[in-house]
mmCIF file of the N, C-alpha and C atoms, coordinates in Angstrom:
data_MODEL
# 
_entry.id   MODEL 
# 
loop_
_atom_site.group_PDB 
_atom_site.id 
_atom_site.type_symbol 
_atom_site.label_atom_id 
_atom_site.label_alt_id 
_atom_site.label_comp_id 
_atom_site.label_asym_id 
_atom_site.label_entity_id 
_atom_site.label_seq_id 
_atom_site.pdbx_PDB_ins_code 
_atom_site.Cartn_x 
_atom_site.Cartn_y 
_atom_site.Cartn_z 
_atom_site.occupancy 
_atom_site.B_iso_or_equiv 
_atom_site.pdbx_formal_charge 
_atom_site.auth_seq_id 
_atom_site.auth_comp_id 
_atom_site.auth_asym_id 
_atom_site.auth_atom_id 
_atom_site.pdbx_PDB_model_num 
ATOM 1   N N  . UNK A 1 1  ? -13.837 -0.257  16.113  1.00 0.00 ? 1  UNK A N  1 
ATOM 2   C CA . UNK A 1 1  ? -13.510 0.073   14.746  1.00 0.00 ? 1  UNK A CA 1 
ATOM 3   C C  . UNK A 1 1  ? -13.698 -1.185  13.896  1.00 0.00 ? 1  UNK A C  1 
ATOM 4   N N  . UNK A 1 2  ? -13.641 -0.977  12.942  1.00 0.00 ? 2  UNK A N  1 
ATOM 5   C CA . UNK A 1 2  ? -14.442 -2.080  11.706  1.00 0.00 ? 2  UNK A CA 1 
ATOM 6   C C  . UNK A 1 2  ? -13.561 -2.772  11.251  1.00 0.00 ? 2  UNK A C  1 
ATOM 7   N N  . UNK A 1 3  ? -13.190 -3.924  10.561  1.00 0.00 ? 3  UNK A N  1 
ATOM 8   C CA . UNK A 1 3  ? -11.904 -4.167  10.172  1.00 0.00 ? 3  UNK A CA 1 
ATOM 9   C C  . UNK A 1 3  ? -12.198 -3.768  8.713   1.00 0.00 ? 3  UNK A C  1 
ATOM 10  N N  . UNK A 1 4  ? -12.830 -3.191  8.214   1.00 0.00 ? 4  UNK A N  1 
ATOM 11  C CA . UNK A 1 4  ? -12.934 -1.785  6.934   1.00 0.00 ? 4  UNK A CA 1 
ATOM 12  C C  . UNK A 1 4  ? -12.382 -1.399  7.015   1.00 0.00 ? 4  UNK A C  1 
ATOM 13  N N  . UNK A 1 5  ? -12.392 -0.579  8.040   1.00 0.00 ? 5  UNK A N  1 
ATOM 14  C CA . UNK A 1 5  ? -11.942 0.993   8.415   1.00 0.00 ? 5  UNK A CA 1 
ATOM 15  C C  . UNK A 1 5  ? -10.453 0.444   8.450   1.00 0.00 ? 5  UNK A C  1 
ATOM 16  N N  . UNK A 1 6  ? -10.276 -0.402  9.255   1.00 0.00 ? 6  UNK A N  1 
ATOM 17  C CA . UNK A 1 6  ? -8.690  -0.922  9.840   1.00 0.00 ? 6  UNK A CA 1 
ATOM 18  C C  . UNK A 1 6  ? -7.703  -1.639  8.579   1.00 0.00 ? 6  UNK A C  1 
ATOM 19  N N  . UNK A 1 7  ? -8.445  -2.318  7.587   1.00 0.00 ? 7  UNK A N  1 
ATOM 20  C CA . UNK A 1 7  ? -8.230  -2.503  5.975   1.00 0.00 ? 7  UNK A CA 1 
ATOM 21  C C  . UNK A 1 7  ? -7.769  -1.225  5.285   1.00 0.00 ? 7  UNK A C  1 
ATOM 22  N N  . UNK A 1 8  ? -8.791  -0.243  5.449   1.00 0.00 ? 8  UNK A N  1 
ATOM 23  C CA . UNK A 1 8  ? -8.197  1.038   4.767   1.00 0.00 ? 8  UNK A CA 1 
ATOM 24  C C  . UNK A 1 8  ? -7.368  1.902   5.326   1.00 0.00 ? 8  UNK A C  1 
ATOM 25  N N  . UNK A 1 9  ? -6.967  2.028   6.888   1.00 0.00 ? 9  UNK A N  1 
ATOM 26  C CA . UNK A 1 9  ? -6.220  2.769   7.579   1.00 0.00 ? 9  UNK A CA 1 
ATOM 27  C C  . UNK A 1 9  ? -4.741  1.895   7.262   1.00 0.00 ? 9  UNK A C  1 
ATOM 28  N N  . UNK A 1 10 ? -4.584  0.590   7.528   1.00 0.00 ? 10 UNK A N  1 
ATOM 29  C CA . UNK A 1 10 ? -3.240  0.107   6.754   1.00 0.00 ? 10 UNK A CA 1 
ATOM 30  C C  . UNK A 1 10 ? -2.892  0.145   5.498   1.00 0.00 ? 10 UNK A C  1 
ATOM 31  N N  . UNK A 1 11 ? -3.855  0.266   4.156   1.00 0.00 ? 11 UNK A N  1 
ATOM 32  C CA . UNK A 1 11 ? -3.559  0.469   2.868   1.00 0.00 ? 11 UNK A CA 1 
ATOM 33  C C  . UNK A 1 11 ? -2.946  2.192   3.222   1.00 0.00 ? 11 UNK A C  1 
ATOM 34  N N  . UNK A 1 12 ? -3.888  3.084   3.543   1.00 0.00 ? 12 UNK A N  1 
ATOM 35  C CA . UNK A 1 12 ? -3.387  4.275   3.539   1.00 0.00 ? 12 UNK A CA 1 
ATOM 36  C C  . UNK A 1 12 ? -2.021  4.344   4.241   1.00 0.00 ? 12 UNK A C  1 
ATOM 37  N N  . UNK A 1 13 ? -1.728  3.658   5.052   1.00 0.00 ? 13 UNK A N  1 
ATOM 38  C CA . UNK A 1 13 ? -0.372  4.056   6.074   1.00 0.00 ? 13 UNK A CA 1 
ATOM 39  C C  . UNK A 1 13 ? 0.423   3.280   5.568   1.00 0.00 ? 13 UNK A C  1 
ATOM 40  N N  . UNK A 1 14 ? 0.259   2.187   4.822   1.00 0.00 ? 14 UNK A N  1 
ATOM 41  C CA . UNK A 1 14 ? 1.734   1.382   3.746   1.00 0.00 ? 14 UNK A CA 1 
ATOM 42  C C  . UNK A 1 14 ? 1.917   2.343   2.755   1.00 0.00 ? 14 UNK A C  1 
ATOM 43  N N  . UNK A 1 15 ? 0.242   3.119   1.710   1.00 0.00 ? 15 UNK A N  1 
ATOM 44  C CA . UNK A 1 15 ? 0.896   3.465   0.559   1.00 0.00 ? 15 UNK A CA 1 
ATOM 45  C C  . UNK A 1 15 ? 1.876   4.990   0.791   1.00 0.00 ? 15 UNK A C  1 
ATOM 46  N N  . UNK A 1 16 ? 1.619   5.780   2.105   1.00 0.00 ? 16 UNK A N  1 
ATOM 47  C CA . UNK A 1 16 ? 1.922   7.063   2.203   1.00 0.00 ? 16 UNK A CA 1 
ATOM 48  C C  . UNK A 1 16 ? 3.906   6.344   2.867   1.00 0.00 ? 16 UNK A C  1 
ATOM 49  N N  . UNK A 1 17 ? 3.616   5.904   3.451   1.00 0.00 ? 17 UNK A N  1 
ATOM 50  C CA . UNK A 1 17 ? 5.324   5.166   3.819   1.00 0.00 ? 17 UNK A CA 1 
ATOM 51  C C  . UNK A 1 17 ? 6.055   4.929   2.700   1.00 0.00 ? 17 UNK A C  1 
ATOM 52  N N  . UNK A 1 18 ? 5.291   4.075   1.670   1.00 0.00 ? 18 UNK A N  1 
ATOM 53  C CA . UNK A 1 18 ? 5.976   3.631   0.300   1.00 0.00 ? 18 UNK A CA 1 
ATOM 54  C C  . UNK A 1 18 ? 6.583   5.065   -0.758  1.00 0.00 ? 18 UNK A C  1 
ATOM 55  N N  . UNK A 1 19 ? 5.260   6.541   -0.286  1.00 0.00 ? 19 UNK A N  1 
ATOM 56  C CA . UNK A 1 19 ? 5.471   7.041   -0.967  1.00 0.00 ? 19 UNK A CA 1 
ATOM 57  C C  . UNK A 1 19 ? 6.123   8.242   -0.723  1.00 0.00 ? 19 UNK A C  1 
ATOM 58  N N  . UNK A 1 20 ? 6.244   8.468   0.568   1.00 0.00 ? 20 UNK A N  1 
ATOM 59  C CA . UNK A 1 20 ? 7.799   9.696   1.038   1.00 0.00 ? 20 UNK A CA 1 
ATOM 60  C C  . UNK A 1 20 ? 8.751   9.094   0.528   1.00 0.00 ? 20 UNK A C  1 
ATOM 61  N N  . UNK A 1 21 ? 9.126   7.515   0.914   1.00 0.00 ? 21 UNK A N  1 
ATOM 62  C CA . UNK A 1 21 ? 10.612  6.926   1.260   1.00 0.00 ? 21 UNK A CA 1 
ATOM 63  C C  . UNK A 1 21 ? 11.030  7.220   -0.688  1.00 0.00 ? 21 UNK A C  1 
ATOM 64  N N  . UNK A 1 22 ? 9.962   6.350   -1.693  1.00 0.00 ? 22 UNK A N  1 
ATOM 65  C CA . UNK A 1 22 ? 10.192  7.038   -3.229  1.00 0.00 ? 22 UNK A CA 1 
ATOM 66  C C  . UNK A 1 22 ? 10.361  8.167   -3.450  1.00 0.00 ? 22 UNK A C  1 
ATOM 67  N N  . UNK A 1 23 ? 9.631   9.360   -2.866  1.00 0.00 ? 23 UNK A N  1 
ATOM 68  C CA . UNK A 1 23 ? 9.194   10.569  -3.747  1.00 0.00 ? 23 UNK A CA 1 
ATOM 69  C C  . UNK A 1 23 ? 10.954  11.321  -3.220  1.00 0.00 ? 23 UNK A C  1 
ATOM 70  N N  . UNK A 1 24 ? 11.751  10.385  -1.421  1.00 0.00 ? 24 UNK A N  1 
ATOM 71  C CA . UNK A 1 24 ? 12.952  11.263  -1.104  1.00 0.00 ? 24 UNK A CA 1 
ATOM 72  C C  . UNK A 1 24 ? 13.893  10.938  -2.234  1.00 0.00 ? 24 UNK A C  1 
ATOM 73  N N  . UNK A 1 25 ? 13.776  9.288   -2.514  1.00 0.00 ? 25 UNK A N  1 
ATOM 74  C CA . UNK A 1 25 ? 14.752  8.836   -3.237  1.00 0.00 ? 25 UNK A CA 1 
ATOM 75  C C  . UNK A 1 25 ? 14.879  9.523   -4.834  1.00 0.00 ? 25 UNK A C  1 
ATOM 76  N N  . UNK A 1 26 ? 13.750  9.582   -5.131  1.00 0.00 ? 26 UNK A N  1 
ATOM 77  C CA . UNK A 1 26 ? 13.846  9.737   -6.754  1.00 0.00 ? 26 UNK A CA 1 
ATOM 78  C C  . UNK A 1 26 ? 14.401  11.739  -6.673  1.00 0.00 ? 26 UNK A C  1 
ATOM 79  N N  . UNK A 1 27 ? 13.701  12.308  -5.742  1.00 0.00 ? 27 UNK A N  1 
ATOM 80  C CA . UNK A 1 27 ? 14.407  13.827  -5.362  1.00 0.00 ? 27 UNK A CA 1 
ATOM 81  C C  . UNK A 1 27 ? 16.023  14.078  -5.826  1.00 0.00 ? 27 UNK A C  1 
ATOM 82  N N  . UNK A 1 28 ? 16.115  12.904  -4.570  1.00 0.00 ? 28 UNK A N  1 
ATOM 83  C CA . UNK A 1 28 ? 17.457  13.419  -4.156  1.00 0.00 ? 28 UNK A CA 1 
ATOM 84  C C  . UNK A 1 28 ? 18.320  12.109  -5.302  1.00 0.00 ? 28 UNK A C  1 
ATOM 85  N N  . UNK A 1 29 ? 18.198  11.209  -5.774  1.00 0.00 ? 29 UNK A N  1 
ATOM 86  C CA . UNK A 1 29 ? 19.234  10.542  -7.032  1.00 0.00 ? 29 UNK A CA 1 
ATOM 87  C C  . UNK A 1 29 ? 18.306  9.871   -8.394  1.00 0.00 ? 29 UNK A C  1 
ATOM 88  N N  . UNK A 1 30 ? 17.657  11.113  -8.663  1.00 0.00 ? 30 UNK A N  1 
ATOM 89  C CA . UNK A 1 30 ? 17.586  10.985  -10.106 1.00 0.00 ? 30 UNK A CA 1 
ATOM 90  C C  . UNK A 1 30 ? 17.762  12.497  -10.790 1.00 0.00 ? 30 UNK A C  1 
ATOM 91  N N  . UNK A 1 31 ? 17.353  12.495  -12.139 1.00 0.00 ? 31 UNK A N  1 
ATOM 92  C CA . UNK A 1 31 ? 17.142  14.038  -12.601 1.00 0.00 ? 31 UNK A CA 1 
ATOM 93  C C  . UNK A 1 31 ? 15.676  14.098  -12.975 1.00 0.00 ? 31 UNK A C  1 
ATOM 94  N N  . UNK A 1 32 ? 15.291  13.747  -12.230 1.00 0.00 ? 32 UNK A N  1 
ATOM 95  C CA . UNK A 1 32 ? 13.199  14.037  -12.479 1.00 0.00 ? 32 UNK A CA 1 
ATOM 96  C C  . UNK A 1 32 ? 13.069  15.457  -12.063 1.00 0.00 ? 32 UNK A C  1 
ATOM 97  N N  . UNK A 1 33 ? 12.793  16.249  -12.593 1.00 0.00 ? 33 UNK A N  1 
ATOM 98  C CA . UNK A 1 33 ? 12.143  17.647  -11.842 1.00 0.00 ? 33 UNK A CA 1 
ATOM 99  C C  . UNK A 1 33 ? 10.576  17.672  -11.753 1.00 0.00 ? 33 UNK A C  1 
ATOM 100 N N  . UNK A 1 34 ? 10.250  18.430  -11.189 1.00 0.00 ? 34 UNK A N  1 
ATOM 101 C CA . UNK A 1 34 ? 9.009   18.981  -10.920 1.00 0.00 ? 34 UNK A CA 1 
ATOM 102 C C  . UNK A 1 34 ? 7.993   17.879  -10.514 1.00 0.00 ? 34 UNK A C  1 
ATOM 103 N N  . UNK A 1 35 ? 6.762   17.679  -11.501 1.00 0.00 ? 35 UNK A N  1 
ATOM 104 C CA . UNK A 1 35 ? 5.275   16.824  -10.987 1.00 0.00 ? 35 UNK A CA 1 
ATOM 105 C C  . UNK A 1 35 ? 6.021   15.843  -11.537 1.00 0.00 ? 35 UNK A C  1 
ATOM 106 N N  . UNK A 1 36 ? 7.125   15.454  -12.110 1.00 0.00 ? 36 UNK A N  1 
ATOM 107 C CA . UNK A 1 36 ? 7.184   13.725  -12.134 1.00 0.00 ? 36 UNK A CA 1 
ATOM 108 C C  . UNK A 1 36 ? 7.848   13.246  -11.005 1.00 0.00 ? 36 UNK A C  1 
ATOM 109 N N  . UNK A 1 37 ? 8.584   13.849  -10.283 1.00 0.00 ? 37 UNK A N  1 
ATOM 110 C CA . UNK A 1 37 ? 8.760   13.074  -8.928  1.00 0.00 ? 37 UNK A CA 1 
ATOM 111 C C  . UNK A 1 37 ? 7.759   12.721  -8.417  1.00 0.00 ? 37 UNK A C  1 
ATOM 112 N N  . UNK A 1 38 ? 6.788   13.576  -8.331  1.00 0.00 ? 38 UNK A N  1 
ATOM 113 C CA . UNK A 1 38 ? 5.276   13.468  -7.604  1.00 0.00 ? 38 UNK A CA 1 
ATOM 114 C C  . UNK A 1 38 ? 4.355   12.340  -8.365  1.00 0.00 ? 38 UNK A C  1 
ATOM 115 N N  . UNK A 1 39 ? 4.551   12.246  -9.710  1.00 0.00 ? 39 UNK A N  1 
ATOM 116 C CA . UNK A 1 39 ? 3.722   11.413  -10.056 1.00 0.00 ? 39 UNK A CA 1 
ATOM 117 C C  . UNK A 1 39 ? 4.446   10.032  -10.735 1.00 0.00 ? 39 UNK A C  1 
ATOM 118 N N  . UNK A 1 40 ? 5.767   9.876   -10.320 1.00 0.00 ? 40 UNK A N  1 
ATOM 119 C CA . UNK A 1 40 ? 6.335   8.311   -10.602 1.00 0.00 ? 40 UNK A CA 1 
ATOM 120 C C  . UNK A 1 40 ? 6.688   7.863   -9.065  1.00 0.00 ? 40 UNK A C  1 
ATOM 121 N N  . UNK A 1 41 ? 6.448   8.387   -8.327  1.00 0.00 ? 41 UNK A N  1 
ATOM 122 C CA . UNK A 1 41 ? 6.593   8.248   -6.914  1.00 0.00 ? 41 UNK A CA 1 
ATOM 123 C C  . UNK A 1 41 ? 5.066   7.579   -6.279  1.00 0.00 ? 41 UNK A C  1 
ATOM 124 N N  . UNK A 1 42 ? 4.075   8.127   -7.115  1.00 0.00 ? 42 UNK A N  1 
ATOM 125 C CA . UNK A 1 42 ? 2.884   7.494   -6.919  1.00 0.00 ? 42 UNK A CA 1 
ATOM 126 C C  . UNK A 1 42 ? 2.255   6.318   -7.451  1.00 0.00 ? 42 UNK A C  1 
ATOM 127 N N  . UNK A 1 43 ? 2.508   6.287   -8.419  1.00 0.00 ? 43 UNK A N  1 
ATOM 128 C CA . UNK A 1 43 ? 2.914   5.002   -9.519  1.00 0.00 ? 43 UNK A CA 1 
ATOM 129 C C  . UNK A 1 43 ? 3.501   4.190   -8.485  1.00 0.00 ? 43 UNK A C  1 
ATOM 130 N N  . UNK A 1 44 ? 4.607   3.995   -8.118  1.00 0.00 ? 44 UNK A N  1 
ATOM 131 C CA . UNK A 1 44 ? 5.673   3.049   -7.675  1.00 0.00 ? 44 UNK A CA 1 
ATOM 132 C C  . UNK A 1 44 ? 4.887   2.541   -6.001  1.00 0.00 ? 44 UNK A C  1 
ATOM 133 N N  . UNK A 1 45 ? 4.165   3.714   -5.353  1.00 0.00 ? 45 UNK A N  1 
ATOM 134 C CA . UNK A 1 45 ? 3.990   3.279   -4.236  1.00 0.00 ? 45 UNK A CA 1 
ATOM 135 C C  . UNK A 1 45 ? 2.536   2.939   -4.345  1.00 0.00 ? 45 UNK A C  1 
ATOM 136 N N  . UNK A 1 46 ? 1.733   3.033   -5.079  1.00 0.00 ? 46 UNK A N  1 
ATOM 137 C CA . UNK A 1 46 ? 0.616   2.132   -5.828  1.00 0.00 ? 46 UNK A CA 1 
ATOM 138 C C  . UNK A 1 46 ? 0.942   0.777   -5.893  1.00 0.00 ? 46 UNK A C  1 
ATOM 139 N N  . UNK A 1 47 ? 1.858   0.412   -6.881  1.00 0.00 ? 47 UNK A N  1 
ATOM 140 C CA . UNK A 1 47 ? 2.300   -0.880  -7.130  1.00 0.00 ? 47 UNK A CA 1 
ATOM 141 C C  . UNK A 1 47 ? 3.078   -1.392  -5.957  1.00 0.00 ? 47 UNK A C  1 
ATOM 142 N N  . UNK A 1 48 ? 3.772   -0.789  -5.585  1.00 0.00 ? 48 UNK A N  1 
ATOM 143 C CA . UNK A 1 48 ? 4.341   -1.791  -4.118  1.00 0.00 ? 48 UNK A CA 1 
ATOM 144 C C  . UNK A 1 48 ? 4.081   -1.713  -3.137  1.00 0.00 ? 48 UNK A C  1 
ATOM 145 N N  . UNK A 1 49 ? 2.889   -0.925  -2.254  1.00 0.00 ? 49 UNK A N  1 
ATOM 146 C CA . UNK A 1 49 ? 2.002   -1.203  -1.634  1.00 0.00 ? 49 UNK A CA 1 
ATOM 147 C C  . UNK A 1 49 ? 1.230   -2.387  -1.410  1.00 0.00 ? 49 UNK A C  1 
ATOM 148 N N  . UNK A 1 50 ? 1.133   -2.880  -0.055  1.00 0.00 ? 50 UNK A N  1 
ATOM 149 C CA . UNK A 1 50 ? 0.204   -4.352  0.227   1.00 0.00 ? 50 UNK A CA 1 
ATOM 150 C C  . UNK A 1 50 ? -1.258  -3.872  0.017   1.00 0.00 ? 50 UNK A C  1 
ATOM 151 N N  . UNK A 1 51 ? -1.955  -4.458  -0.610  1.00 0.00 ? 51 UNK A N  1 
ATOM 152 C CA . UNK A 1 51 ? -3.416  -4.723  -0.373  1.00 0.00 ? 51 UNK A CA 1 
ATOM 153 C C  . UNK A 1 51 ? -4.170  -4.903  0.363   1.00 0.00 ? 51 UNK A C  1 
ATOM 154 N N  . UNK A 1 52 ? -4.935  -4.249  1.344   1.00 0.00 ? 52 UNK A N  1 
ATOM 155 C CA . UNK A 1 52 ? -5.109  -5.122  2.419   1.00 0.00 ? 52 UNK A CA 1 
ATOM 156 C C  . UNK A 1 52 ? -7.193  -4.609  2.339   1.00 0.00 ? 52 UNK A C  1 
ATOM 157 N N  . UNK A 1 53 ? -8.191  -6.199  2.656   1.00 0.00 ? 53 UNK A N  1 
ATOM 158 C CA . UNK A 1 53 ? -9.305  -6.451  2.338   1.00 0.00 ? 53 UNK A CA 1 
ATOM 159 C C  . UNK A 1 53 ? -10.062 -7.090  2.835   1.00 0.00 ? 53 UNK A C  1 
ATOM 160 N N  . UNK A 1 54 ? -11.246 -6.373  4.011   1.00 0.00 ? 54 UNK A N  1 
ATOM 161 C CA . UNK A 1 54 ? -11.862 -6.835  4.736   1.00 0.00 ? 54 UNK A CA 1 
ATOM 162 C C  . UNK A 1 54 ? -13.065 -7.773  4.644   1.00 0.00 ? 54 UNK A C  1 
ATOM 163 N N  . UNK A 1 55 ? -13.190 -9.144  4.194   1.00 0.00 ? 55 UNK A N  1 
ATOM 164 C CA . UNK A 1 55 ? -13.930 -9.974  3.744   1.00 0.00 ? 55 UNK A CA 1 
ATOM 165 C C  . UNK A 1 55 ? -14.673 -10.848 4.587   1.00 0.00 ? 55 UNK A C  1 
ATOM 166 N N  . UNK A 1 56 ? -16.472 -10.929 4.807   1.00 0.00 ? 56 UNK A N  1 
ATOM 167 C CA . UNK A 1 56 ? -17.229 -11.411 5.437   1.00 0.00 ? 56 UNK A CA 1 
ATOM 168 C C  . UNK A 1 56 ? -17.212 -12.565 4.759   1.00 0.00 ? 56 UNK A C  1 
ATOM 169 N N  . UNK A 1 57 ? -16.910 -13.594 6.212   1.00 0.00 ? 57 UNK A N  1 
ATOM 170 C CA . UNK A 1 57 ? -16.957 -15.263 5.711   1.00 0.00 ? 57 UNK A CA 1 
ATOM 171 C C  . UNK A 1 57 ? -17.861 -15.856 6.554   1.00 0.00 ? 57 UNK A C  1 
ATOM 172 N N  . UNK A 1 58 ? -17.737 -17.268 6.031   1.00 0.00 ? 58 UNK A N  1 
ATOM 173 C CA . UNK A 1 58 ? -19.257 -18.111 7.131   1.00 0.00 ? 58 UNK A CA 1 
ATOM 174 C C  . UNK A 1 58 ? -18.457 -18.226 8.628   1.00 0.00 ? 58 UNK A C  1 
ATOM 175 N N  . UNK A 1 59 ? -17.385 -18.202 9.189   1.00 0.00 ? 59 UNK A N  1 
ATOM 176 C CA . UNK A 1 59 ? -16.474 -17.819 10.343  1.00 0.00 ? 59 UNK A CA 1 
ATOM 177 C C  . UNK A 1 59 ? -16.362 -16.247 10.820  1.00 0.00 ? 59 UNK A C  1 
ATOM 178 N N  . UNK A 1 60 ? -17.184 -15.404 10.007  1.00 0.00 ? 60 UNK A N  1 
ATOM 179 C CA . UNK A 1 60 ? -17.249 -14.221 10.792  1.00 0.00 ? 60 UNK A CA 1 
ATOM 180 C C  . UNK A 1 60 ? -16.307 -12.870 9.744   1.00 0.00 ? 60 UNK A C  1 
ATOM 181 N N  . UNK A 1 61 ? -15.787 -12.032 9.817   1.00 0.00 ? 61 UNK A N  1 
ATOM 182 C CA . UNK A 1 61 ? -15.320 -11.152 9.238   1.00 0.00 ? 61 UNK A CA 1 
ATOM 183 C C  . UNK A 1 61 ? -13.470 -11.127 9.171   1.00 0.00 ? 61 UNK A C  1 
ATOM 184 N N  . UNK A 1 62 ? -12.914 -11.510 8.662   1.00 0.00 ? 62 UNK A N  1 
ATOM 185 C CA . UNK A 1 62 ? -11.537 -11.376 8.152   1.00 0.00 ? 62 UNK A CA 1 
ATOM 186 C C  . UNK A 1 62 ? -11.064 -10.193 7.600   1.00 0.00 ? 62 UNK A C  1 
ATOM 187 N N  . UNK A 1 63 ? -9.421  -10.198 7.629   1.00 0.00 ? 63 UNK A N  1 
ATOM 188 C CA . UNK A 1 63 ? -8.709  -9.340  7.236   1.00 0.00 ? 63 UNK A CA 1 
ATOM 189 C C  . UNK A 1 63 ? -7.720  -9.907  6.110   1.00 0.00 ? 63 UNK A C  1 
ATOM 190 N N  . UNK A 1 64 ? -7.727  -9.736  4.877   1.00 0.00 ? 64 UNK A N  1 
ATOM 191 C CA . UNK A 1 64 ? -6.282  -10.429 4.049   1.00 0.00 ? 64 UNK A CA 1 
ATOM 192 C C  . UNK A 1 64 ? -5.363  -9.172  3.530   1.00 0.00 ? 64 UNK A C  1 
ATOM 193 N N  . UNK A 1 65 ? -4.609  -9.908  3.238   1.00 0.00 ? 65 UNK A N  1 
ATOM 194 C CA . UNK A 1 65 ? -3.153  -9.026  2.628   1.00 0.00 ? 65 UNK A CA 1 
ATOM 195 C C  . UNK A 1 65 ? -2.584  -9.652  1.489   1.00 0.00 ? 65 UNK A C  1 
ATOM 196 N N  . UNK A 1 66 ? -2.564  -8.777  0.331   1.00 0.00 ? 66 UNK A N  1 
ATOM 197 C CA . UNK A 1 66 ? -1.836  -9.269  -0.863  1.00 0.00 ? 66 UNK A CA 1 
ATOM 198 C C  . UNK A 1 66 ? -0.866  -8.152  -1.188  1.00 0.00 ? 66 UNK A C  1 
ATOM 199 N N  . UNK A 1 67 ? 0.529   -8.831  -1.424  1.00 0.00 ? 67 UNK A N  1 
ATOM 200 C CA . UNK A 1 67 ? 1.280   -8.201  -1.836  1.00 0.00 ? 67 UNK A CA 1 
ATOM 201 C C  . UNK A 1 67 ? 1.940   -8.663  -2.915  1.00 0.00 ? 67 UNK A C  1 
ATOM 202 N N  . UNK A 1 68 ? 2.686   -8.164  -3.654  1.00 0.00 ? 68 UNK A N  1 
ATOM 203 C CA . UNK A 1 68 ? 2.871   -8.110  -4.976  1.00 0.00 ? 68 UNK A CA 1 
ATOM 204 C C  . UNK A 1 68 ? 4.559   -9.089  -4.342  1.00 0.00 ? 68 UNK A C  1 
ATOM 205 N N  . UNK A 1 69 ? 5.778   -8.935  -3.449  1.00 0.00 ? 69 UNK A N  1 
ATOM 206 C CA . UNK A 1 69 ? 6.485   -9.919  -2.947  1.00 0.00 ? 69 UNK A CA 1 
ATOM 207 C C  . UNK A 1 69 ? 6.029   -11.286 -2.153  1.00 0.00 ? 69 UNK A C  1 
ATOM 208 N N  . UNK A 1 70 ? 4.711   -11.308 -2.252  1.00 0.00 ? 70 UNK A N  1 
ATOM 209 C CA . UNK A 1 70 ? 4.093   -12.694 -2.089  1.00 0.00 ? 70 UNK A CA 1 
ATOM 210 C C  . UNK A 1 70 ? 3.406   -13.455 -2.381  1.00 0.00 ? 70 UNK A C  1 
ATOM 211 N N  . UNK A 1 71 ? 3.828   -14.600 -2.630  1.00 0.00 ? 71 UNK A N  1 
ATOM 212 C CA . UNK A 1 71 ? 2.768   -15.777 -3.444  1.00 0.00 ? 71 UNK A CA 1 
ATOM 213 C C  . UNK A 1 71 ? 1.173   -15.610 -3.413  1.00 0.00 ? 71 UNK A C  1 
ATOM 214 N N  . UNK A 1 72 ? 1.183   -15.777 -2.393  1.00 0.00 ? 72 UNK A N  1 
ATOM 215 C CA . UNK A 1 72 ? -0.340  -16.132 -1.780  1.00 0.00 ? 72 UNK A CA 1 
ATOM 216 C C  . UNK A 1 72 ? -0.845  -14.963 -1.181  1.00 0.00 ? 72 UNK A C  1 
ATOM 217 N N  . UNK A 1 73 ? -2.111  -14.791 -0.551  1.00 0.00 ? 73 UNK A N  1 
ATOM 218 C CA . UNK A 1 73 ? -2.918  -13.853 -0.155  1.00 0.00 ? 73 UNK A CA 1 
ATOM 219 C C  . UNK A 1 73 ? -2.784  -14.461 1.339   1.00 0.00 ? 73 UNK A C  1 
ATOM 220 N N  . UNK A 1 74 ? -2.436  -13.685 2.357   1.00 0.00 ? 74 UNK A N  1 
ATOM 221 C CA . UNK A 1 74 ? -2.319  -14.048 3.705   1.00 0.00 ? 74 UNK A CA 1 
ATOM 222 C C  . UNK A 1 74 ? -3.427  -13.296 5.044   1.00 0.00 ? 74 UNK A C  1 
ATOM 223 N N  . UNK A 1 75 ? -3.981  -14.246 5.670   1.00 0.00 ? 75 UNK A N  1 
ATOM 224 C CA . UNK A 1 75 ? -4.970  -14.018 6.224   1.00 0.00 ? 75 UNK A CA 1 
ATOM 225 C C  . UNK A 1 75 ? -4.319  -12.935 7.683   1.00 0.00 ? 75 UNK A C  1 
ATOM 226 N N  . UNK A 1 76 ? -4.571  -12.179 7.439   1.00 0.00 ? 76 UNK A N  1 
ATOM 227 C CA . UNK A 1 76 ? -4.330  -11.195 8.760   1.00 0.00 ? 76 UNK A CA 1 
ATOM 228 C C  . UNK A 1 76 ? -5.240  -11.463 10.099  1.00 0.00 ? 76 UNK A C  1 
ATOM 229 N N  . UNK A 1 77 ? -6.253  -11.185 10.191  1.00 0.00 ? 77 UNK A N  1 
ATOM 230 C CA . UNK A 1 77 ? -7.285  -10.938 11.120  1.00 0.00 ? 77 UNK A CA 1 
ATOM 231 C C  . UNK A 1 77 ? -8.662  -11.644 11.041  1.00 0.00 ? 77 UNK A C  1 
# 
């Protein structure tokens, strides 16, 4: 597997984690009804979701991670 593929399989599996654990919270203790749970729940797990970006270097192919609770961009893979 590619570290593409493996870049986009962790963006997808942080932002869908980020976005049950919001879409239970805002459900169950706010008064949002209907498509805005669904769509400030997506918002939120957009933005606090890690980044993660498979970048060809003169050392071969890398993995980084940026997240919005961290300074710097951190080299994964």
């Amino acid at each position: 597997m590619s570290l593409k593929v493996k870049a986009f399989i962790l963006q997808l599996i942080s932002f869908a984690t980020l976005f049950i654990i919001v879409r239970y919270l805002l459900a169950n203790y706010t008064n949002l009804e209907g498509m805005w749970i669904s769509i400030t729940a997506f918002v939120l797990g957009t933005i606090l979701a890690p980044q993660f970006q498979a970048v060809k270097t003169k050392e071969g192919d890398k993995m980084f991670m940026k997240w919005i609770f961290m300074k710097d961009v951190k080299e994964i893979k």
